[in-house]
DRENFIGU-830256 format. One line per field, with one value per residue: x, y, z of N, C-alpha, C in turn; residue number from 1. Coordinates in steps of 0.1 Angstrom, whole numbers, padded with zeros to 4 digits, always signed. Last residue first. Layout:
! DRENFIGU-830256
nu: c(X|...)
nv: c(Y|...)
nw: c(Z|...)
cau: c(X|...)
cav: c(Y|...)
caw: c(Z|...)
cu: c(X|...)
cv: c(Y|...)
cw: c(Z|...)
num: c(NUM|...)
END
This chain:
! DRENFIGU-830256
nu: c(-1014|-1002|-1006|-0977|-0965|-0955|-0943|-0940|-0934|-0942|-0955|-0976|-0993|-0993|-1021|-1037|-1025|-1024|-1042|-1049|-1075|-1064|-1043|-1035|-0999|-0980|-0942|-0930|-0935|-0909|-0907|-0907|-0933|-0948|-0954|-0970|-0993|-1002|-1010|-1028|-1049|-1057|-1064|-1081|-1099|-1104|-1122|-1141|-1160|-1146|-1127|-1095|-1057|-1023|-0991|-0963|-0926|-0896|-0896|-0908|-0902|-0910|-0941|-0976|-1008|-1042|-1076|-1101|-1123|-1123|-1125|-1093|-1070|-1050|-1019|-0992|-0956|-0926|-0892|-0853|-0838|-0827|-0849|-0878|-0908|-0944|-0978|-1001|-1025|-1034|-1059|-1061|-1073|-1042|-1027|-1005|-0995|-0982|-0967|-0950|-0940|-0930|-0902|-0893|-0886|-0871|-0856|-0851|-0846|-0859|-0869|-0899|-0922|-0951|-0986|-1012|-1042|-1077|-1109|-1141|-1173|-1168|-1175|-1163|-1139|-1130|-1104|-1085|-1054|-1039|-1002|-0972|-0957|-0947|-0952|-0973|-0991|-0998|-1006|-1029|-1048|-1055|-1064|-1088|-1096|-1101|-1125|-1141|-1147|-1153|-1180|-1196|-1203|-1194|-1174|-1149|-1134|-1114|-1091|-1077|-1050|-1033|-1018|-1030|-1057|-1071|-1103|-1120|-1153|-1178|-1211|-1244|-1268|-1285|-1294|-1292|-1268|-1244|-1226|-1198|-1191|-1161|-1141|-1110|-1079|-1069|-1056|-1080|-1105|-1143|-1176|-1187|-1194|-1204|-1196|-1225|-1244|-1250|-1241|-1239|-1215|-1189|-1172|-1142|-1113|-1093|-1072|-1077|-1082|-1073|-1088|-1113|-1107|-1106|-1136|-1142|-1128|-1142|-1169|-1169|-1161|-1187|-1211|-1199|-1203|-1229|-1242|-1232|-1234|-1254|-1251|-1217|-1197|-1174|-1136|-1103|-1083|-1086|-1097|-1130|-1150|-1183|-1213|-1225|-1230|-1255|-1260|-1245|-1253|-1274|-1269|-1255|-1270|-1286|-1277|-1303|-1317|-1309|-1307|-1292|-1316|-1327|-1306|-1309|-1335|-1334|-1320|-1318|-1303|-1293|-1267|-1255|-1234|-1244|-1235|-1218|-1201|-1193|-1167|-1148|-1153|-1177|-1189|-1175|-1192|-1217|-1216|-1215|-1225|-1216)
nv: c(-0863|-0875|-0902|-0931|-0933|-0905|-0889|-0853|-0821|-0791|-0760|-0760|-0787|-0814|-0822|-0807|-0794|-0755|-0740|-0732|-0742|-0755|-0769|-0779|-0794|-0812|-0816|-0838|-0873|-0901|-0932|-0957|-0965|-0966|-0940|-0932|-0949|-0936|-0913|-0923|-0937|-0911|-0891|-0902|-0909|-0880|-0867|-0875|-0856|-0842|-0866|-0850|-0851|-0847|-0845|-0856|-0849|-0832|-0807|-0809|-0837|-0855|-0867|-0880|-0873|-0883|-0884|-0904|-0921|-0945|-0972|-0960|-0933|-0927|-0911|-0895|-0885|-0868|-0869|-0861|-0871|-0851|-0856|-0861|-0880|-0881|-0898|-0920|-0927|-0960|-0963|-0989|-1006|-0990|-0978|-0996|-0996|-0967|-0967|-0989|-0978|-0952|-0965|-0976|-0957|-0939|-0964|-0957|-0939|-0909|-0876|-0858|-0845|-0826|-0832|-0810|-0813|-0798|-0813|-0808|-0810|-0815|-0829|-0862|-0873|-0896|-0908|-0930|-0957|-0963|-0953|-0947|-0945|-0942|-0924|-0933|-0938|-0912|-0910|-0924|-0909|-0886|-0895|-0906|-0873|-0863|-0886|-0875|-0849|-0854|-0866|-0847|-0830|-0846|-0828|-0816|-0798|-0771|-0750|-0720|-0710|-0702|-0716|-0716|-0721|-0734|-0746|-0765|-0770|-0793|-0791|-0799|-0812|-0809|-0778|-0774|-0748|-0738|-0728|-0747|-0750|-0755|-0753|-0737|-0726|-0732|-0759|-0776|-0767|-0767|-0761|-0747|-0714|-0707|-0690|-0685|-0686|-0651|-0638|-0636|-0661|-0652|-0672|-0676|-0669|-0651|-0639|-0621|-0596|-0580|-0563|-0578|-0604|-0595|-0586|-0611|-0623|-0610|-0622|-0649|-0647|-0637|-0649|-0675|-0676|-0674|-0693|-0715|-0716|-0733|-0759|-0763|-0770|-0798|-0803|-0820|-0821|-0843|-0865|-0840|-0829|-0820|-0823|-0852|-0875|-0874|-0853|-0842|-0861|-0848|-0821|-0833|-0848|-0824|-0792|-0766|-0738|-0695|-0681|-0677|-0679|-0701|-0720|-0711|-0722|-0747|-0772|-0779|-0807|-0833|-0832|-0825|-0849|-0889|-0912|-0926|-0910|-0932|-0946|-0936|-0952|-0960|-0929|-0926|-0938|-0930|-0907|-0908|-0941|-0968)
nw: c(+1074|+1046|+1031|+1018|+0998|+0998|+1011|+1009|+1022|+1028|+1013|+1028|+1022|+1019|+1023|+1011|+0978|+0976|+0951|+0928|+0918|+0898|+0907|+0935|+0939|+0960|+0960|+0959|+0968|+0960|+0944|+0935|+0926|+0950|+0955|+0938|+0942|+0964|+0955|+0939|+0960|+0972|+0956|+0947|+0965|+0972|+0947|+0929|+0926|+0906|+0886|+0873|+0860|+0871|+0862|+0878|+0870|+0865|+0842|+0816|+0813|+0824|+0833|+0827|+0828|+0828|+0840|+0850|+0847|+0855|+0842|+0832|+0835|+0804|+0797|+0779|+0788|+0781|+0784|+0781|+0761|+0737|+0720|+0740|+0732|+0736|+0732|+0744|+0752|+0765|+0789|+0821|+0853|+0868|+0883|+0886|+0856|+0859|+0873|+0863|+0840|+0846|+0857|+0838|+0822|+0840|+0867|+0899|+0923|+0920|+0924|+0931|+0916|+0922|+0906|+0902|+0893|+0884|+0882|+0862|+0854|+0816|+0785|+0781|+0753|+0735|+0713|+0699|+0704|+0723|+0718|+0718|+0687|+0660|+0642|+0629|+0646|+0654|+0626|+0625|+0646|+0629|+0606|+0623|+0631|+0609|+0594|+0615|+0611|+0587|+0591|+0604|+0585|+0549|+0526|+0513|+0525|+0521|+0543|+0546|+0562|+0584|+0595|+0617|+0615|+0592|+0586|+0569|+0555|+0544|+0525|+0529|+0525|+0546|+0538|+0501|+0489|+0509|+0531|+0542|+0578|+0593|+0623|+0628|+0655|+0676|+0686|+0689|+0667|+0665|+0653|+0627|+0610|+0576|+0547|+0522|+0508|+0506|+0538|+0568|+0557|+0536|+0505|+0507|+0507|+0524|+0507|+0490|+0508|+0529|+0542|+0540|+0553|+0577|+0586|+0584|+0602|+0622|+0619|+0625|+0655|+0661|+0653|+0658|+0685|+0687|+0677|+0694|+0723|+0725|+0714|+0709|+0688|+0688|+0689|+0688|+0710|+0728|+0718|+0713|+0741|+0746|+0749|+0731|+0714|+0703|+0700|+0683|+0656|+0652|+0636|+0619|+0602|+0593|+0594|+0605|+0587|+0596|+0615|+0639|+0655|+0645|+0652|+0687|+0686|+0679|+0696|+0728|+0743|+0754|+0756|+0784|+0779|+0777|+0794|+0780|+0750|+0719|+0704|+0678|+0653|+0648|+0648|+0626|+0607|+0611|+0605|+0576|+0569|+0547)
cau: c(-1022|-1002|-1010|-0992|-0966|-0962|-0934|-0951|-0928|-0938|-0936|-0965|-0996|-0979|-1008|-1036|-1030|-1015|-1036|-1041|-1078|-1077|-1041|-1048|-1006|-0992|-0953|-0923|-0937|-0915|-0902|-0895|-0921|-0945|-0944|-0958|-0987|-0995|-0997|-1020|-1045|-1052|-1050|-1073|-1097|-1102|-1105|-1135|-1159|-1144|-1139|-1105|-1074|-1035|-1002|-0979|-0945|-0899|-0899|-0913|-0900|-0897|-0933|-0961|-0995|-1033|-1065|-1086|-1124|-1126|-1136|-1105|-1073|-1067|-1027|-1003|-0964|-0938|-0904|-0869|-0841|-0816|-0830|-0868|-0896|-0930|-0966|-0993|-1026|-1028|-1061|-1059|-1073|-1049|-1035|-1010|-1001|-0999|-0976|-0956|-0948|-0940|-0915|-0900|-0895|-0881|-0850|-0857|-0840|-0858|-0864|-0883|-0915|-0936|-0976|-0996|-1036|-1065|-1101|-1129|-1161|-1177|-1172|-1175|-1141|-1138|-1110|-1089|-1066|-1051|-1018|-0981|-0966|-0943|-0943|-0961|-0984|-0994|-0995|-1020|-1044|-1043|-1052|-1081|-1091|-1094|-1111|-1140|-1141|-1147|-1172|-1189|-1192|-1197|-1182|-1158|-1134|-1121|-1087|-1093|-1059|-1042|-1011|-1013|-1053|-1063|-1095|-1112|-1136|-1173|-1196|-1230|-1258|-1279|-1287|-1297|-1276|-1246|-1242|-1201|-1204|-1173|-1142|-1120|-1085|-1078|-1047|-1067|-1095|-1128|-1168|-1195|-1191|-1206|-1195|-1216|-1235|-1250|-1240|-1254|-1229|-1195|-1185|-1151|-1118|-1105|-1068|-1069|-1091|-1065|-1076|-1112|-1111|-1093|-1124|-1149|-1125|-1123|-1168|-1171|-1152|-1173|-1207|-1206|-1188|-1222|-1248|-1228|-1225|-1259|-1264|-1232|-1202|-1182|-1146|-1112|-1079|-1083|-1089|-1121|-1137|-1166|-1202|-1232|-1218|-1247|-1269|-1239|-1235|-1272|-1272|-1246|-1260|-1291|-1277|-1290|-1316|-1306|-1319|-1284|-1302|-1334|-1313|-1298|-1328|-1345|-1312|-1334|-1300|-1312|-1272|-1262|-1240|-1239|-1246|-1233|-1204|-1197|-1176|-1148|-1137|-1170|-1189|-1173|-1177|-1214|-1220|-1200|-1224|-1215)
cav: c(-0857|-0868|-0895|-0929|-0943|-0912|-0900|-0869|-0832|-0800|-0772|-0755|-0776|-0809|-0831|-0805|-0801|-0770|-0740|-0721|-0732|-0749|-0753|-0779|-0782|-0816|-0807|-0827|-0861|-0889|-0914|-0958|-0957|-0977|-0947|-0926|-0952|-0951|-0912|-0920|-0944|-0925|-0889|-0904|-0920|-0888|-0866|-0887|-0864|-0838|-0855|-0862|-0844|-0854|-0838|-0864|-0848|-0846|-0811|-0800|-0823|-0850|-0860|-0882|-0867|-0883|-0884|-0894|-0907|-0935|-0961|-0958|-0941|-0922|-0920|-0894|-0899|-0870|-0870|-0855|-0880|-0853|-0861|-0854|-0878|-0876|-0888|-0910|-0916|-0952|-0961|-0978|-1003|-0994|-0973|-0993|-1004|-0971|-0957|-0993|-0992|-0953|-0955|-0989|-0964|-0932|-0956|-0964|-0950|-0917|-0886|-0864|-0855|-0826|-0835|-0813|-0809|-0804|-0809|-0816|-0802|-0822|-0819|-0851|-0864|-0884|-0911|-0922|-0952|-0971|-0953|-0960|-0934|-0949|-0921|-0935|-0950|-0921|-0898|-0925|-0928|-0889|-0889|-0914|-0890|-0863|-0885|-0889|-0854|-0850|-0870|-0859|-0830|-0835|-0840|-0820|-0816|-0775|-0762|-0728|-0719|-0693|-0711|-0716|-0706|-0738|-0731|-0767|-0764|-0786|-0793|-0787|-0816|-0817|-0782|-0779|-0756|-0740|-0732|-0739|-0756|-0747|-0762|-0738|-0734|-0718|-0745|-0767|-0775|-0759|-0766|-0754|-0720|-0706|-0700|-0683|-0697|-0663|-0638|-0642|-0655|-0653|-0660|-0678|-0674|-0654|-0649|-0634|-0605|-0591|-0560|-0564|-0599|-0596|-0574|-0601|-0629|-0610|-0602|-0643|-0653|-0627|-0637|-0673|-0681|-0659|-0682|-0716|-0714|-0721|-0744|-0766|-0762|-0795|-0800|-0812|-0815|-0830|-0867|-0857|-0826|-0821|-0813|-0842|-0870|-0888|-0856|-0839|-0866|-0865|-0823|-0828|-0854|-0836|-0802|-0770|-0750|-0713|-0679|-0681|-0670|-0684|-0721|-0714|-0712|-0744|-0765|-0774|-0794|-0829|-0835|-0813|-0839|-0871|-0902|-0938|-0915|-0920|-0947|-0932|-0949|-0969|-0940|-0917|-0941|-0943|-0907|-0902|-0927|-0963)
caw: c(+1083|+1058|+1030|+1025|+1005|+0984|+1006|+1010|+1011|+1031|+1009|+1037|+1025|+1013|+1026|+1023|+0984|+0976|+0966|+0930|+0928|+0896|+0896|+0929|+0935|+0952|+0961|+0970|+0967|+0968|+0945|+0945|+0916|+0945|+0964|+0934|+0928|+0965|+0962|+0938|+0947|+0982|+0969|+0940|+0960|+0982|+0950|+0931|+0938|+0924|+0890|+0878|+0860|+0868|+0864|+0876|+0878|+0867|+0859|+0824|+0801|+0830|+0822|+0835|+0822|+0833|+0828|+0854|+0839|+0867|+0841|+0829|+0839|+0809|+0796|+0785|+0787|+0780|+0772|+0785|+0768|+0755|+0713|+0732|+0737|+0727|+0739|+0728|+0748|+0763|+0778|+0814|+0837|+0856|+0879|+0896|+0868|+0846|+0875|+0877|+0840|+0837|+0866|+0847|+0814|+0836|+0852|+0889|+0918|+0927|+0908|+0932|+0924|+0914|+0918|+0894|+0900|+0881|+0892|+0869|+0864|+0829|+0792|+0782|+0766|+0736|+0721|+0697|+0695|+0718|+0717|+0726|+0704|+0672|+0654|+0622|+0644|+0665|+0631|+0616|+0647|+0646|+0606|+0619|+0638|+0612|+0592|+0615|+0623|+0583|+0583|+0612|+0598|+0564|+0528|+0500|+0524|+0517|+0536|+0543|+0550|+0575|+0584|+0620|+0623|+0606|+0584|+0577|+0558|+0554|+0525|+0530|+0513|+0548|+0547|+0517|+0489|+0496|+0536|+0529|+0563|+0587|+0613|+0630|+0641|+0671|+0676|+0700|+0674|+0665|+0655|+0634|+0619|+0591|+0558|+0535|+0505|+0501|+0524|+0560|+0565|+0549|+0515|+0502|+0492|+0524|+0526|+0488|+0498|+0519|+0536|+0533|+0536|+0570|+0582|+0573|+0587|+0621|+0619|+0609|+0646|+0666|+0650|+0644|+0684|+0697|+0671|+0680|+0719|+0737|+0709|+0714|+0687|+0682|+0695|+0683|+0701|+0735|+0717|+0708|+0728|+0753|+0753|+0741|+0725|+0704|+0709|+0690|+0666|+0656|+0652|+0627|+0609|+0605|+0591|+0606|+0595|+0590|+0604|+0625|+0651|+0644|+0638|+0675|+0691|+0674|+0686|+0719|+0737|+0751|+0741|+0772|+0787|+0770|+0793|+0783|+0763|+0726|+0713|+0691|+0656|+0653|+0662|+0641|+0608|+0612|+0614|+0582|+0569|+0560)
cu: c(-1031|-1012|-1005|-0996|-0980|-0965|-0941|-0935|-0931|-0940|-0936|-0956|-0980|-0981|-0994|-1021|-1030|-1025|-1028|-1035|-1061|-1081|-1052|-1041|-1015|-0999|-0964|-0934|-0933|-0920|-0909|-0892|-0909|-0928|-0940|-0951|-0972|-0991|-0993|-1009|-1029|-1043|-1045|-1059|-1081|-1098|-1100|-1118|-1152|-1147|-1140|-1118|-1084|-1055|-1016|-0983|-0951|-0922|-0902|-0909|-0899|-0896|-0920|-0951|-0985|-1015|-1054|-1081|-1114|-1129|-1133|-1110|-1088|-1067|-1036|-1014|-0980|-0943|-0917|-0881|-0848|-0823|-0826|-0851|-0888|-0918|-0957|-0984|-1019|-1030|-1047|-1057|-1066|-1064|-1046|-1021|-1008|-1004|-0987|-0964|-0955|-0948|-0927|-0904|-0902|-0893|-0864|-0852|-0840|-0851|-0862|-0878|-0901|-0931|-0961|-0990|-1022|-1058|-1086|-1121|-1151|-1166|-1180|-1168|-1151|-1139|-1119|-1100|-1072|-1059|-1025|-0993|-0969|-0947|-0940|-0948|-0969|-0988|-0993|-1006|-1031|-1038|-1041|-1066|-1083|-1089|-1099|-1124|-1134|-1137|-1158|-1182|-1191|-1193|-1188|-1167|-1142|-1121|-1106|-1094|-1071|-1046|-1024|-1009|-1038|-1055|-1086|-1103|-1136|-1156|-1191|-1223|-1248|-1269|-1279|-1287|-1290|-1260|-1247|-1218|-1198|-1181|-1158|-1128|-1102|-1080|-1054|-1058|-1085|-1119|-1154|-1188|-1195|-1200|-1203|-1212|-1225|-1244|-1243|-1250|-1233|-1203|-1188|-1163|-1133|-1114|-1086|-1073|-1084|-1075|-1065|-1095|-1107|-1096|-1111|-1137|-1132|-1123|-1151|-1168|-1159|-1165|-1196|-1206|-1192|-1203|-1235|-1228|-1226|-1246|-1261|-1240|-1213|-1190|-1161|-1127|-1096|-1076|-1076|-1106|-1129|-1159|-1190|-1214|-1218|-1236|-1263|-1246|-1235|-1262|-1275|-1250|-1250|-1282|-1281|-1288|-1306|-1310|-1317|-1293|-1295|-1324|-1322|-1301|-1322|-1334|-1320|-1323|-1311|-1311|-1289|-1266|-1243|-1241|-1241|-1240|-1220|-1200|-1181|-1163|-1137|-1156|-1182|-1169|-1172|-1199|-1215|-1202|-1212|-1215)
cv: c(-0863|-0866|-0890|-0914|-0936|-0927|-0907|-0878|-0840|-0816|-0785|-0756|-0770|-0795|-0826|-0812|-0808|-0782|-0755|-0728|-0728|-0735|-0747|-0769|-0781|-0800|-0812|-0813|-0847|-0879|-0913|-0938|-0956|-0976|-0962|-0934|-0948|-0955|-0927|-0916|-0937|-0930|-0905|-0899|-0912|-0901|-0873|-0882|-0874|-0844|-0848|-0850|-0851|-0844|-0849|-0849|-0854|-0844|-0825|-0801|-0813|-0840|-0861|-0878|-0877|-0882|-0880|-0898|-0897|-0919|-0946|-0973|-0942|-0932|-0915|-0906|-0896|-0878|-0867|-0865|-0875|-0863|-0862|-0865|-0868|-0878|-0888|-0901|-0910|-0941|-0951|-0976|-0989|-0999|-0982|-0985|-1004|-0988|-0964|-0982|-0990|-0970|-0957|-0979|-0975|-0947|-0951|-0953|-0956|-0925|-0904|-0874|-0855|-0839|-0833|-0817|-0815|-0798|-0812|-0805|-0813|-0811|-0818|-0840|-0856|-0882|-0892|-0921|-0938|-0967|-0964|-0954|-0947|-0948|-0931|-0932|-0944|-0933|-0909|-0923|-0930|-0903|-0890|-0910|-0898|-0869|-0878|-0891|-0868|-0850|-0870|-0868|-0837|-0834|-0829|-0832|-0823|-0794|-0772|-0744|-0726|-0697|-0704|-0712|-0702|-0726|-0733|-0753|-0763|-0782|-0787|-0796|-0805|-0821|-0795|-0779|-0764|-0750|-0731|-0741|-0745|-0753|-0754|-0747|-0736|-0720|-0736|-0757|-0769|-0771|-0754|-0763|-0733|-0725|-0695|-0692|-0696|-0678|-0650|-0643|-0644|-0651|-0664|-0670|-0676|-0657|-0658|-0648|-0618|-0601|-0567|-0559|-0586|-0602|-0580|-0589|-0618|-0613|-0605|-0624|-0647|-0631|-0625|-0654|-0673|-0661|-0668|-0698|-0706|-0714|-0734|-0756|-0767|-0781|-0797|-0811|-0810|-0822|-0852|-0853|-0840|-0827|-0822|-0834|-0862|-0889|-0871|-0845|-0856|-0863|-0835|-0827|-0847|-0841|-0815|-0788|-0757|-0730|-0692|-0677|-0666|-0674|-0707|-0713|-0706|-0726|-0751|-0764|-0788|-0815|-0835|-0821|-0829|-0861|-0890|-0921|-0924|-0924|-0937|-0938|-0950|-0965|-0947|-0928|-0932|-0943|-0917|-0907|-0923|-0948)
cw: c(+1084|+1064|+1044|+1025|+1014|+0990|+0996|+1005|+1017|+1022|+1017|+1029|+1034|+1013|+1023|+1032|+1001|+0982|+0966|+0945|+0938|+0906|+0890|+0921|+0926|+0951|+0954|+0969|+0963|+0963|+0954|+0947|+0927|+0928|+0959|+0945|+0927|+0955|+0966|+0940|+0943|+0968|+0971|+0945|+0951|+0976|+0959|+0937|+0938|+0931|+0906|+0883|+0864|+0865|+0859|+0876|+0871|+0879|+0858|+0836|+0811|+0823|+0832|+0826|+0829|+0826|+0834|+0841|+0850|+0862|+0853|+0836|+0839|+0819|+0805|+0781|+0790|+0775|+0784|+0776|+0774|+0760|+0733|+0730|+0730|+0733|+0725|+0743|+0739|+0752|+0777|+0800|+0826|+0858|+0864|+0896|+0879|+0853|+0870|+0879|+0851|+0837|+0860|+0857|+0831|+0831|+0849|+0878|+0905|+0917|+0913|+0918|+0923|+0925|+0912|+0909|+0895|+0890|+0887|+0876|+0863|+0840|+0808|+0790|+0774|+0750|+0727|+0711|+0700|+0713|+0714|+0726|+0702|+0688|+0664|+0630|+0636|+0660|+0644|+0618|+0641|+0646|+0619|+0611|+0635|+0621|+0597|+0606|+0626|+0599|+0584|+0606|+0606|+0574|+0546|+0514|+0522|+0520|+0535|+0534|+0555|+0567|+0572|+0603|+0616|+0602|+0598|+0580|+0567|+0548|+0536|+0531|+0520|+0536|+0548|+0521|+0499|+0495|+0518|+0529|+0553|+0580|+0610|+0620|+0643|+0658|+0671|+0698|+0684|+0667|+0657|+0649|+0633|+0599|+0572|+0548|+0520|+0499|+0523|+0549|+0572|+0553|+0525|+0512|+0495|+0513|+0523|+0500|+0499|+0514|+0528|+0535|+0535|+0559|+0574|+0572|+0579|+0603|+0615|+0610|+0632|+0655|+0653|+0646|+0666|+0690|+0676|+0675|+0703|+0730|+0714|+0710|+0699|+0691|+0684|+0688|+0695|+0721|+0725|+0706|+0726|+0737|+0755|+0741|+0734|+0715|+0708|+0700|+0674|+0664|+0658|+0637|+0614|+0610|+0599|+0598|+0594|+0598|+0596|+0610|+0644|+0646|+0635|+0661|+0684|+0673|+0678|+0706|+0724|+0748|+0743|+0757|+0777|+0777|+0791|+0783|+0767|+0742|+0722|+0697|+0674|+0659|+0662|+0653|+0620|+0619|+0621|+0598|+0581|+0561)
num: c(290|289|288|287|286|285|284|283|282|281|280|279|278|277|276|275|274|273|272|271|270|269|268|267|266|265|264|263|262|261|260|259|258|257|256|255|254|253|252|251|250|249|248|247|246|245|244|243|242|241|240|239|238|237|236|235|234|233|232|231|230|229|228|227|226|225|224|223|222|221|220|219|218|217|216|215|214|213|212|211|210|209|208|207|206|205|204|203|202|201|200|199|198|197|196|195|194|193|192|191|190|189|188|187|186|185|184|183|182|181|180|179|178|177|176|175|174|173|172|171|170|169|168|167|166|165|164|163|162|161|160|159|158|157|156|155|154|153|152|151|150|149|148|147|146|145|144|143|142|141|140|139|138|137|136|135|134|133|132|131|130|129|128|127|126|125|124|123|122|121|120|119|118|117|116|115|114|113|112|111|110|109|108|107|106|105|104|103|102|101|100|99|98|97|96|95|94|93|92|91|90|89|88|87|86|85|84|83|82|81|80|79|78|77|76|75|74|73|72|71|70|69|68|67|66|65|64|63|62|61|60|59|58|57|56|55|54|53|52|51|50|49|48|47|46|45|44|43|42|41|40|39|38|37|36|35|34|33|32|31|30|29|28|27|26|25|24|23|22|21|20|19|18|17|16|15|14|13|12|11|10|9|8|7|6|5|4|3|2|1)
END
């Protein structure tokens, strides 16, 4: 099974990639390098957007501009700490370049040794400054870190179904705060994800005091979706723009069915309240204002 292989079965790519008819040619004269095959497969497999809201692949219009800011930082902190940086950067011979990232500014690399399609990839995570080598490629190496997430969700005990990919697409995020209402946190969380379902659970955490966070996907609608007390008892949700009229309706019937109320719905894309709670004024979640 190629690395390629083991991706897909983990994550199922979308029906329609965005930006995977992407002319990599550009890029490759930029760089002056050809690129690996099974790296530009799996991006025309997935097109733009990020697995699991952690790691990401490089598009064309990107690679060559992310390759010469990021390798300039690492060139200078060689030259004051050799040590940090064990291995050459492009153009030098063999030099890393940059193909990929994750949520912690971390980044994922070829060692450009040889052909293209024989590179080895690193892993260089920001948080403790290591180039962590993985002897294979890059969708290999996505593929195991995946299945590391899968691993960490079990060993924690998270309600996950596994792994999953995100096209990069407009969305619309908004944070409802609610009230606390009657019910205990676990039989809010049933009747949200009910009322919203089909759904893909995500994982979360709880704390020692009993704050947690809960994130699930309502799917096919492509909402993703938070329920926390960590932060303030709220629904922060993410959806596409044309789906905001369905998701006022759906979801403020979700939070009336949790036995809460509204007390504020805030777009944090565009900074304004949603029309129904324009002013501070407070929804019952049972129906829509105005």
């Amino acid at each position: 099974m190629t690395g390629l292989d083991r991706l897909l079965a983990l994550v199922p790519p979308p029906a329609s990639p965005v930006g995977a008819d992407a002319d990599w040619s550009r890029t490759e004269r930029q760089l002056g390098l050809a690129l690996p095959t099974d790296f530009t497969r799996t991006v025309r497999r997935y097109g733009d957007g990020v697995f699991c809201d952690d790691l990401y692949m490089y598009s064309p219009h990107h690679m060559a501009e992310i390759n010469l800011g990021l390798l300039a930082g690492w060139s200078d902190m060689r030259e004051q700490w050799p040590e940090e940086v064990p291995y050459p950067l492009h153009p030098e011979p063999g030099g890393l370049v940059v193909w990929g990232g994750d949520s912690a500014g971390g980044a994922l690399c070829w060692i450009t040794e040889g052909e293209p399609d024989d590179w080895e990839t690193v892993h260089w995570q920001q948080r403790d400054g290591e180039f962590t080598p993985a002897g294979c490629g890059a969708p290999e190496l996505l593929a195991r870190l995946l299945e590391r997430r899968v691993a960490e969700a079990a060993e924690n005990c998270e309600e996950f179904d596994g792994p999953w990919f995100t096209p990069l697409r407009e969305r619309v995020h908004v944070c409802l705060r609610l009230t606390e209402g009657p019910l205990p946190y676990a039989e809010r969380l049933r009747l949200l994800r009910e009322r919203l379902a089909p759904v893909q659970l995500r994982g979360g955490w709880a704390n020692p005091d009993g704050a947690r966070q809960d994130h699930f996907a309502a799917t096919p609608s492509l909402w993703e979706i938070t329920y926390e007390t960590a932060y303030g008892h709220q629904i922060r949700i993410t959806y596409p723009p044309a789906e905001e009229e369905r998701v006022r309706t759906e979801l403020l019937a979700a939070v009336g069915a949790m036995g809460c109320s509204v007390e504020s719905g805030l777009s944090l894309d565009r900074a304004t309240e949603w029309p129904e709670f324009a002013g501070g004024g407070s929804g019952t979640g049972t129906a829509a204002k105005g």
